[in-house]
N, CA, C and O of each residue as an XYZ file, in Angstrom:
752
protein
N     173.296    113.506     -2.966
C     171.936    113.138     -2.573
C     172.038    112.179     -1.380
O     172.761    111.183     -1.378
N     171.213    112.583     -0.316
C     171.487    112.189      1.023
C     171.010    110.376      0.445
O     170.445    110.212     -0.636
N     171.371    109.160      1.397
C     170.915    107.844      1.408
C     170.087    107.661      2.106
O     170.151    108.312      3.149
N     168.883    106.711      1.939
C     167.926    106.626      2.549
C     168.172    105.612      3.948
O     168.307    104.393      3.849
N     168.192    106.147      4.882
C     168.464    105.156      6.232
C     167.714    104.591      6.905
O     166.623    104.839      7.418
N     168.673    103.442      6.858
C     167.242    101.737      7.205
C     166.792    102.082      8.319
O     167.313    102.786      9.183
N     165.455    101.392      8.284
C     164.693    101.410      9.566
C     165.234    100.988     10.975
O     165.730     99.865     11.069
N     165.170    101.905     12.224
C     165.773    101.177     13.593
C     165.118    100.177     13.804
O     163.928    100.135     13.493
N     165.869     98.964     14.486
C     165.403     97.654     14.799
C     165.204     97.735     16.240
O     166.263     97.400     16.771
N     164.235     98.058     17.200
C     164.205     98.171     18.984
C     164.821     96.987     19.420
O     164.676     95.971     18.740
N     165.570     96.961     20.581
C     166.373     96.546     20.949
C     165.557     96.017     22.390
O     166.100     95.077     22.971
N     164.514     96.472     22.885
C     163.967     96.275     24.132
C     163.887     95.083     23.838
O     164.481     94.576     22.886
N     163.040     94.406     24.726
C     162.830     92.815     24.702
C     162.149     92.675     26.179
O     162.769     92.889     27.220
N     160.803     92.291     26.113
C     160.314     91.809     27.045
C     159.771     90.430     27.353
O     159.415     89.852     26.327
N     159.623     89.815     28.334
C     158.413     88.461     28.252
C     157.270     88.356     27.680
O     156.414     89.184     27.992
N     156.989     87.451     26.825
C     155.701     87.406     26.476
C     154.436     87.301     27.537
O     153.483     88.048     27.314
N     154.384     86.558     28.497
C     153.742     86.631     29.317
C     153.350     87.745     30.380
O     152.485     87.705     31.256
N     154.053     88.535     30.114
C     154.291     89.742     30.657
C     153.515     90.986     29.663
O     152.765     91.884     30.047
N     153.977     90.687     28.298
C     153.434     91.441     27.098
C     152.010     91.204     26.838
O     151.290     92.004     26.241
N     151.618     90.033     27.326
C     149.830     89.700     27.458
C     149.226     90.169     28.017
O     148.211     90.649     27.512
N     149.531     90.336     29.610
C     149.194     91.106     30.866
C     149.114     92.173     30.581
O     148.081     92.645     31.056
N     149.934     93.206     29.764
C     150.062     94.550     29.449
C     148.972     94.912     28.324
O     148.539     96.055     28.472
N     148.508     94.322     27.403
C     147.684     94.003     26.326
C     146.265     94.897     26.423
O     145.862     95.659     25.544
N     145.630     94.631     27.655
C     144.206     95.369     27.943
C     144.648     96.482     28.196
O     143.888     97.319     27.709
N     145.816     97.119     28.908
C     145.992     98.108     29.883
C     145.402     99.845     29.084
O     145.965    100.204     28.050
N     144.636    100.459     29.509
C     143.806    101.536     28.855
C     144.407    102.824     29.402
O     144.678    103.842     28.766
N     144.594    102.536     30.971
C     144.921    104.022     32.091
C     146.066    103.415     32.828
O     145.865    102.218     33.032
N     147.357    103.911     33.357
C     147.828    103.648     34.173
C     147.780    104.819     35.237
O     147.699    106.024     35.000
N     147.852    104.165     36.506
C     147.623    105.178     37.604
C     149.243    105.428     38.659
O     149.745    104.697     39.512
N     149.632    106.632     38.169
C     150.948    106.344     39.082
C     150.840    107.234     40.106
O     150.126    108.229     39.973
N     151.759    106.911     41.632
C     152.415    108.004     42.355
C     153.181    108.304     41.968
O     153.811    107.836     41.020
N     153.470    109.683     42.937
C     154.686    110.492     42.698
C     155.820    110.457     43.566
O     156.760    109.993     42.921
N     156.163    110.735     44.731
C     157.601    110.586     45.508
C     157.543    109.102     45.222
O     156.522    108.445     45.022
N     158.904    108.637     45.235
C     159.358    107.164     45.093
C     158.938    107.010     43.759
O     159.083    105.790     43.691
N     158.504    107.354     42.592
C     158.186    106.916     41.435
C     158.223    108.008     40.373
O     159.080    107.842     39.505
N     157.373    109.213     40.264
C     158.074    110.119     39.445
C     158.990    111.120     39.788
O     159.317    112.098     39.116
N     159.371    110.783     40.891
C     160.439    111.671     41.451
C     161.679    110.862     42.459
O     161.462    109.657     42.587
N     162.306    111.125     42.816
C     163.754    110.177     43.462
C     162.928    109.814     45.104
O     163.322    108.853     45.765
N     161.774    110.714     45.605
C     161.374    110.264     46.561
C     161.976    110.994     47.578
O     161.432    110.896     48.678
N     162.673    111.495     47.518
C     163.610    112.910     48.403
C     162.222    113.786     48.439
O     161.418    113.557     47.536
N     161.955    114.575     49.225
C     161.505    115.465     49.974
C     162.512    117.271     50.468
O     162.766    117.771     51.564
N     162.822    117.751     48.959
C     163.286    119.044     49.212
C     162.520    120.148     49.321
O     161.722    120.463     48.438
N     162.745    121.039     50.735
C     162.138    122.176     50.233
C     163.208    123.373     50.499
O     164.365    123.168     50.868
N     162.698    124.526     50.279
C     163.154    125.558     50.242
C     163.251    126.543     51.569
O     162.474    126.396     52.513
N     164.324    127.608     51.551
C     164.394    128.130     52.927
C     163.179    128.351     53.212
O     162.863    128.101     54.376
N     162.078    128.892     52.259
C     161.301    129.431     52.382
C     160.114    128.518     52.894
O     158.942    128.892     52.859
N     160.496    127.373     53.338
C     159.906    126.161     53.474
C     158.445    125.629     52.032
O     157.407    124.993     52.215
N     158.790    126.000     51.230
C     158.296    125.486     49.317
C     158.973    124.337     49.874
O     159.749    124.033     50.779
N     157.852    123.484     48.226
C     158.519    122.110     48.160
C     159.333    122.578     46.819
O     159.175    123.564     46.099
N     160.118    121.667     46.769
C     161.018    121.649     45.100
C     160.715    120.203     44.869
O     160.749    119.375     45.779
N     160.407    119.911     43.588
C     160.550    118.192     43.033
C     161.957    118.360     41.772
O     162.521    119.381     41.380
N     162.153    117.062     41.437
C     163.078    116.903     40.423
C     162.215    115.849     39.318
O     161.225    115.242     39.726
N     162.452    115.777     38.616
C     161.575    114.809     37.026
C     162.618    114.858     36.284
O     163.398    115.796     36.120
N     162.619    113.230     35.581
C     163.681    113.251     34.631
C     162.664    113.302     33.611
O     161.479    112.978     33.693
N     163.448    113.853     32.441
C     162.787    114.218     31.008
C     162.323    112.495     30.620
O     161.133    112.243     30.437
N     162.997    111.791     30.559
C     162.744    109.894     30.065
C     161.333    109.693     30.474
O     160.428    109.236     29.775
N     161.255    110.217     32.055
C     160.120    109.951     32.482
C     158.733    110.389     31.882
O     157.728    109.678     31.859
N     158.848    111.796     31.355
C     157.821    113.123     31.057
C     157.822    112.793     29.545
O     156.882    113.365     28.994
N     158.634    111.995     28.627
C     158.130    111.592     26.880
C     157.752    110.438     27.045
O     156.927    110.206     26.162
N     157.951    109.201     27.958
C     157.313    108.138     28.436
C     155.791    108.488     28.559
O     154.913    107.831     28.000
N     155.637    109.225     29.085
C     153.860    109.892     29.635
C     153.247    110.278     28.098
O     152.110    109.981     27.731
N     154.112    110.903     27.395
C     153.587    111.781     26.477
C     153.502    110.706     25.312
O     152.544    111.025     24.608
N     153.950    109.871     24.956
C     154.269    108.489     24.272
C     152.892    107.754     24.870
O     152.011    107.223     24.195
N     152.946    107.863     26.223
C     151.545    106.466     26.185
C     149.938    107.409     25.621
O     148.902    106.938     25.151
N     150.280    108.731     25.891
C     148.859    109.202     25.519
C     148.661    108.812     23.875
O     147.713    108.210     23.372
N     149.891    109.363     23.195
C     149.505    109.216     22.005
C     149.008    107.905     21.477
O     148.207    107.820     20.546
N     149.428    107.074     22.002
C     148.833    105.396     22.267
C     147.439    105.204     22.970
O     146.906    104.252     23.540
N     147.081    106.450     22.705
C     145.782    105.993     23.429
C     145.729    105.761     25.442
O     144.720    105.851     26.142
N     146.648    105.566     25.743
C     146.870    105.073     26.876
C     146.711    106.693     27.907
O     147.332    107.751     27.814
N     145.710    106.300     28.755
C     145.768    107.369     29.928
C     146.666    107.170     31.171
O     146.699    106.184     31.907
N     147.389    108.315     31.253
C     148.115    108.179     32.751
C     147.229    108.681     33.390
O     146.165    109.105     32.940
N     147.549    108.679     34.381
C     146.742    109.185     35.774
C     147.677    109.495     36.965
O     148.535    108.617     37.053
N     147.781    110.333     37.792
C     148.381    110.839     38.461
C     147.518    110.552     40.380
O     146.565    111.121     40.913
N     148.133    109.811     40.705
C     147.340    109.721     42.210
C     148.333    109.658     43.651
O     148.905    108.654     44.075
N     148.352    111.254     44.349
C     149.551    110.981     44.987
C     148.884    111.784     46.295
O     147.829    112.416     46.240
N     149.800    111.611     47.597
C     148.802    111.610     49.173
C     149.856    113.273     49.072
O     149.888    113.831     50.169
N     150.271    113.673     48.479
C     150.670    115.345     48.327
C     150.537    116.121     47.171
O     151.212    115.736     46.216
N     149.827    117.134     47.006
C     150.013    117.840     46.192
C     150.812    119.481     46.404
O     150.874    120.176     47.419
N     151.297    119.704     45.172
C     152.474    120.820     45.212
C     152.549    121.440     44.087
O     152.517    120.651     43.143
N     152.643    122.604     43.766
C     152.945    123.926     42.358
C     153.278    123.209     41.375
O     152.533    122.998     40.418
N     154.777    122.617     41.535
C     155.890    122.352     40.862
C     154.965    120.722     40.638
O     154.466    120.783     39.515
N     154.682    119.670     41.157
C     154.316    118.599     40.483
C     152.966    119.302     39.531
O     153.072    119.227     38.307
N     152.020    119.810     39.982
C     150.831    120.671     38.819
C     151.448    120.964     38.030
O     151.112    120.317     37.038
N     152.470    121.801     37.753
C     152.991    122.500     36.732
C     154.290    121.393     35.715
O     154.984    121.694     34.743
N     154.205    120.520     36.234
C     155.313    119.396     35.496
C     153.823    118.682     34.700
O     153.566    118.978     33.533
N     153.140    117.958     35.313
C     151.658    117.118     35.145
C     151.183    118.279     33.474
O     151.297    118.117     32.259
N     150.690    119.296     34.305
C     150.224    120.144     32.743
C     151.073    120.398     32.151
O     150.481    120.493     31.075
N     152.060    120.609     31.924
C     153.203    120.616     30.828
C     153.096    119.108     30.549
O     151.865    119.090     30.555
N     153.339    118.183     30.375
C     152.997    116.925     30.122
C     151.327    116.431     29.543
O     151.074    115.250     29.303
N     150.453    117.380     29.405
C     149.213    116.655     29.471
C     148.567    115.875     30.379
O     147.634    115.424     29.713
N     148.490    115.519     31.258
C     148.348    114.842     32.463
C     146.807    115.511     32.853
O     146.865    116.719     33.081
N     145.966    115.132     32.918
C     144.799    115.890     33.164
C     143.968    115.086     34.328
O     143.099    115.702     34.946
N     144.231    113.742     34.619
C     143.580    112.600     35.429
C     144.299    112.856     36.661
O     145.298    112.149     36.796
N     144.043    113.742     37.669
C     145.132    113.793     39.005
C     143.691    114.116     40.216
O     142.652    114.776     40.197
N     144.350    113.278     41.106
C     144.124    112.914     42.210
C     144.914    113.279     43.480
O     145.251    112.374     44.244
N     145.227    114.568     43.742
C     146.190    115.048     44.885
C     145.801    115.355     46.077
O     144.703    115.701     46.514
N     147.096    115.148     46.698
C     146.940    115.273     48.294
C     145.520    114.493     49.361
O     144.881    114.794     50.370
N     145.578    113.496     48.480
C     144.710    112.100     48.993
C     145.365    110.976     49.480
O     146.157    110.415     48.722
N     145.209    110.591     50.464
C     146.296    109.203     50.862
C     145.132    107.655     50.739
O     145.610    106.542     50.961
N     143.445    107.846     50.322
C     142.929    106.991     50.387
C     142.974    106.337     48.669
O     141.946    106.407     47.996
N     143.993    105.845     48.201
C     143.997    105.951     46.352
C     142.781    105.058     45.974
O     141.876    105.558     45.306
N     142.721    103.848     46.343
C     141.418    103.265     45.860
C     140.610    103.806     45.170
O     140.379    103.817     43.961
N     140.010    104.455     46.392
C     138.765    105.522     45.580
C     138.997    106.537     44.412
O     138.290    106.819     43.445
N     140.266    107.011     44.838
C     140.845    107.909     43.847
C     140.744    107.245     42.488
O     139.901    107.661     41.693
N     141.469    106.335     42.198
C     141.608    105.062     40.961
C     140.238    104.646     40.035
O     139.952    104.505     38.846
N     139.477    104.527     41.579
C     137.548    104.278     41.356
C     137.294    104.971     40.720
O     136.849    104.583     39.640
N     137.413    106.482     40.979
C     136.777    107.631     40.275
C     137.137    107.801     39.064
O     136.178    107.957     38.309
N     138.100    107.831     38.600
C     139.292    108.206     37.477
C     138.482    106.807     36.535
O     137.610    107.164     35.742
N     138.712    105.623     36.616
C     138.410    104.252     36.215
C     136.421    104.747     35.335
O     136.107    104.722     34.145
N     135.478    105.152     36.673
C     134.301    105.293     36.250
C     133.850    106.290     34.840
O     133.031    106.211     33.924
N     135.227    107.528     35.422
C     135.223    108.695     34.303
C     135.478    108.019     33.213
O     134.657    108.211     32.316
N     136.402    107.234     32.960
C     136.930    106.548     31.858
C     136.182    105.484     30.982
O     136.365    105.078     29.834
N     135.022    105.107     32.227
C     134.317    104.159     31.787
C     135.061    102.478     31.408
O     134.771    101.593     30.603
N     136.150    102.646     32.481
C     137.390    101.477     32.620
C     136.924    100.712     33.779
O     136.152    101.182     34.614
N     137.544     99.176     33.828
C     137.607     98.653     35.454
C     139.026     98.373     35.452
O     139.939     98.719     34.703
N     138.981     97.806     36.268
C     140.910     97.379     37.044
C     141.312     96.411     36.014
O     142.538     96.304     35.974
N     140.740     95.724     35.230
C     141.115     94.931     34.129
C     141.925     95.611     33.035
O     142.844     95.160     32.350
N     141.271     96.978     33.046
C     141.917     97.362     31.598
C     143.507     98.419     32.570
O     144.326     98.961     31.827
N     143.678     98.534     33.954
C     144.489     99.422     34.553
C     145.842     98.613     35.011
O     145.954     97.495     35.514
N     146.885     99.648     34.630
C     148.147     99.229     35.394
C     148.124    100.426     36.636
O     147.240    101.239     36.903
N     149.380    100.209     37.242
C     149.423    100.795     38.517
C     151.055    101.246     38.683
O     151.871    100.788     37.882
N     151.381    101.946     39.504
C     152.995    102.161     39.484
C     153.016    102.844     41.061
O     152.617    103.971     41.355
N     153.533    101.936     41.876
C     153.630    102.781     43.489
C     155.025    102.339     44.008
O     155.581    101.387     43.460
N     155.513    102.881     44.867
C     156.624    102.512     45.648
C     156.084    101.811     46.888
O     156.590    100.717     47.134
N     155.032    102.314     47.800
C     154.867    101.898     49.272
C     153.487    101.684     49.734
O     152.543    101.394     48.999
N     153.452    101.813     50.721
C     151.870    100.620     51.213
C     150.682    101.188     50.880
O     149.697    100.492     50.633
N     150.656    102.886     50.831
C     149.277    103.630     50.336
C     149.046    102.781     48.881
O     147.954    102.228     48.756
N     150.049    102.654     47.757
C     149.999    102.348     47.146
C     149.464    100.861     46.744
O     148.890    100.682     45.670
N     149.694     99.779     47.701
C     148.656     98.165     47.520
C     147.542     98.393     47.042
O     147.234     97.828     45.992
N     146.760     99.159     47.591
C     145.400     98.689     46.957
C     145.475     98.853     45.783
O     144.996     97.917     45.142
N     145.994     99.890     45.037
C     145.816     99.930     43.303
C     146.635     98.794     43.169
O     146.148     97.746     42.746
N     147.834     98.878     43.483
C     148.541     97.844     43.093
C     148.364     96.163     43.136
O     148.748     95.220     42.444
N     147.686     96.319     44.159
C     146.494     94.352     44.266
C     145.674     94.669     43.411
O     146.049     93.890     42.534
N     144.717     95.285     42.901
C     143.610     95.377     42.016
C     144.045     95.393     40.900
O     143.663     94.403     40.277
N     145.097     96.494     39.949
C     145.616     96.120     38.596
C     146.011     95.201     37.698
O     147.001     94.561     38.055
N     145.483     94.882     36.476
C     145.621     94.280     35.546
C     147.031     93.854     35.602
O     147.330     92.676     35.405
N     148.118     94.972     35.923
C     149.715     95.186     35.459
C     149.911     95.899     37.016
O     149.293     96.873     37.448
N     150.910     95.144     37.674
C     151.313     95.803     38.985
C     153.010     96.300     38.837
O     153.843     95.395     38.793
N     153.413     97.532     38.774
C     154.629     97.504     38.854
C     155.310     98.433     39.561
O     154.672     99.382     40.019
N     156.579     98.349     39.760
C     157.203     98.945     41.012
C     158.791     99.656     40.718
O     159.523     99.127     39.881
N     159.256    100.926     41.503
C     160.632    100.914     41.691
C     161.359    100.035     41.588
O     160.941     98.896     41.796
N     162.489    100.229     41.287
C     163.576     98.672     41.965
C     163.825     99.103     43.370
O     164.334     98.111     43.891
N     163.737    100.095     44.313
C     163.799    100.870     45.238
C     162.585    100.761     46.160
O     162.794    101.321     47.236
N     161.483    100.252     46.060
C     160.095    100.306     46.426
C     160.492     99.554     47.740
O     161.560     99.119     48.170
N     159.061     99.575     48.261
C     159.378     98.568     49.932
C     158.955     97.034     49.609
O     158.051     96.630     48.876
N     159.920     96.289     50.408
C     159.591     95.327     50.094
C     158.200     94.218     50.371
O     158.144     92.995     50.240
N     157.352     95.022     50.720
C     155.530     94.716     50.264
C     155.493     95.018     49.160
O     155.082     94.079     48.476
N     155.829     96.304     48.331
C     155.159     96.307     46.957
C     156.062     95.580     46.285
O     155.613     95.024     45.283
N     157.038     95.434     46.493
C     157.861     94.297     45.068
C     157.259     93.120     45.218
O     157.068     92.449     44.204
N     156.922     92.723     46.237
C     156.040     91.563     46.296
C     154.909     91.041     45.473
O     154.665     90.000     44.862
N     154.108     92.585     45.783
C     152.674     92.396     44.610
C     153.297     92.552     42.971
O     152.746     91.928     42.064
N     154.080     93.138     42.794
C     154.629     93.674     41.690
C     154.530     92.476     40.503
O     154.613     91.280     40.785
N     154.355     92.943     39.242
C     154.546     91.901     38.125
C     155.505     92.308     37.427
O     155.872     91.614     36.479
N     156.245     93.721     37.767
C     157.007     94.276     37.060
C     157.951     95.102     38.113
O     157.544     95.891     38.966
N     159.341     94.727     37.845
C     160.124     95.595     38.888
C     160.914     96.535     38.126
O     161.362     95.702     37.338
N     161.361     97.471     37.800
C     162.065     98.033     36.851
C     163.722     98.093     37.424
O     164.081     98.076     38.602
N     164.447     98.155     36.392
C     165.912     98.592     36.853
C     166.187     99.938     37.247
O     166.874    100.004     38.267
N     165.810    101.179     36.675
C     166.399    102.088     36.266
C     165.502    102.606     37.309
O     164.317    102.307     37.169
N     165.893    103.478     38.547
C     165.514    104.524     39.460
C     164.396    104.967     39.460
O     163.755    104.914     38.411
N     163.791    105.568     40.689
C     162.392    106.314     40.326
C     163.083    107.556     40.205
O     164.225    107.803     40.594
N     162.219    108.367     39.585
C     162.999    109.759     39.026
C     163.820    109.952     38.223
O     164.359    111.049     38.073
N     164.126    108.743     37.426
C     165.323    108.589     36.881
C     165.205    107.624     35.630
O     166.183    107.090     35.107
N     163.860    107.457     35.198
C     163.129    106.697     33.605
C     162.659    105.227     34.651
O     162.448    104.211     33.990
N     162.547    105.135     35.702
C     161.754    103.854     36.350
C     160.195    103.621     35.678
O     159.639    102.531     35.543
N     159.502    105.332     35.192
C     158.489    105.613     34.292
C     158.295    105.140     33.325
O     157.355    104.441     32.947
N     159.585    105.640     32.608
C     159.530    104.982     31.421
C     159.723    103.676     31.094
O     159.437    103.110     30.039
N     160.358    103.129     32.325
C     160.416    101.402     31.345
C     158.678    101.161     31.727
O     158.099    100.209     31.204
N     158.328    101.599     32.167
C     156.614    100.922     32.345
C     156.236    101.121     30.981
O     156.105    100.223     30.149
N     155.984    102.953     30.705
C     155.632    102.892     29.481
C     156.049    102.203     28.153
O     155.124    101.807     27.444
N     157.641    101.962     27.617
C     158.280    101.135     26.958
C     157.198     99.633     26.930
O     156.651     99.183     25.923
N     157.115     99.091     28.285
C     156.327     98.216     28.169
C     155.061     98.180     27.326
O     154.778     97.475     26.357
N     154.346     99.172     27.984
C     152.879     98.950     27.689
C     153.187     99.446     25.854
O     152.388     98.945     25.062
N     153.990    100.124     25.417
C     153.579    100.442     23.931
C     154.216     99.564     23.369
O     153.669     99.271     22.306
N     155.531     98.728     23.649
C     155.254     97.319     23.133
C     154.622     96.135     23.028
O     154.972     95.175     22.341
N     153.343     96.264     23.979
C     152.818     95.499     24.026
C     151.102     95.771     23.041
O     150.369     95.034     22.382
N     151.090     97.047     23.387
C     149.868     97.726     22.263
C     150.429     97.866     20.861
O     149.900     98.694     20.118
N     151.698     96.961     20.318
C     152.350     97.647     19.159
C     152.547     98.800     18.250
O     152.501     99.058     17.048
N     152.908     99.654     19.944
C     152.990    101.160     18.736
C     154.809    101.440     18.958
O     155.320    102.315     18.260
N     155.425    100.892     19.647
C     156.566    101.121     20.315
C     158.056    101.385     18.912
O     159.107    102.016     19.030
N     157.614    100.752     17.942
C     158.453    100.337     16.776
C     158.341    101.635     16.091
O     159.224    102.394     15.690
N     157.010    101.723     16.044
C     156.408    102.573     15.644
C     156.839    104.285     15.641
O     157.281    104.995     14.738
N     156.516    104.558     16.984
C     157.061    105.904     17.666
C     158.549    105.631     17.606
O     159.315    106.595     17.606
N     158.936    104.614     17.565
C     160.736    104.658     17.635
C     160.833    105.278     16.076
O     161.105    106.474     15.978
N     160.651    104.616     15.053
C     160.610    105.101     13.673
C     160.653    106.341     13.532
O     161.583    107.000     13.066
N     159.104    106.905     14.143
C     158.249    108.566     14.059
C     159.772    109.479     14.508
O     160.167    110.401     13.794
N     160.314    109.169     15.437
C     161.242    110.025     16.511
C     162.682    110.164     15.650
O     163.367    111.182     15.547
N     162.960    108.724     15.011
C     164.213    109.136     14.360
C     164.172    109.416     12.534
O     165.092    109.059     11.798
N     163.237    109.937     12.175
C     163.210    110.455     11.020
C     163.764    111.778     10.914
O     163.779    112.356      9.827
């Protein structure tokens, strides 16, 4: 008869002050090159774009919905392959091939019946400030330019394209206390 195996203890660890800030957060609004993707620009002979997505990144997304938490997708290109990653993910809040995001954020925020209080933000470069000055939670590549690490309240270690996503999300569901939680759900 199998033994019953103790509960995982999470190992993350963030600032509290940091975990407060994250507390309201309802929608986060991210780009895509430099943040859900390595920021490379491949295309094909056929001149197609190709993107790359790490999986860390795409259960990070799928983890904050179930938390209640909306992503949002707001990027100055749109392409097949990011649509078709976004709906495989659930992702339904997108804003493509717009370089003015503000408004983009505005719109998404009104649908939601949210303001910038309850929003985090996730950009690499300067289109990206305005969400990123207005958000509740500002956070960034470790790779980003050095204007947005500036605004940033959050810099991540780990690559864009490469779970830089996911430590945001990690954040925000430890801070909404579901993070223990879904860790539990996952290793049963």
């Amino acid at each position: 008869m199998p033994s019953e195996l103790p509960p995982l203890c999470p190992v993350l660890n963030f600032d509290p002050e940091l975990l407060l800030r994250a507390q309201p957060v309802r929608v986060v609004f991210f780009d895509v090159d430099g943040v859900l993707t390595d920021g490379g620009l491949y295309f094909t002979e056929a001149g197609e774009t190709t993107k790359r997505f790490h999986t860390l990144d795409g259960h990070g997304l799928k983890l904050l919905q179930r938390a209640g938490i909306t992503p949002a997708v707001i990027s100055g290109r749109d392409s097949a392959p990011l649509r078709a990653r976004l709906a495989a993910l659930g992702v339904t809040h997108l804003r493509l091939g717009t370089e003015d995001k503000r408004p983009a954020a505005e719109a998404v925020l009104a649908e939601l019946g949210l303001d910038w209080s309850a929003a985090a933000a996730m950009g690499d470069d300067w289109p990206d400030l305005p969400m990123l000055r207005r958000a509740a939670l500002a956070c960034a590549p470790c790779t980003a330019h050095a204007e947005v690490l500036a605004v940033a309240h959050v810099v991540t270690t780990r690559l864009p394209g490469a779970g830089a996503v996911r430590e945001l999300c990690d954040l925000l569901l430890v801070a909404q206390g579901r993070y223990a939680l879904e860790l539990e759900l996952a290793a049963q």
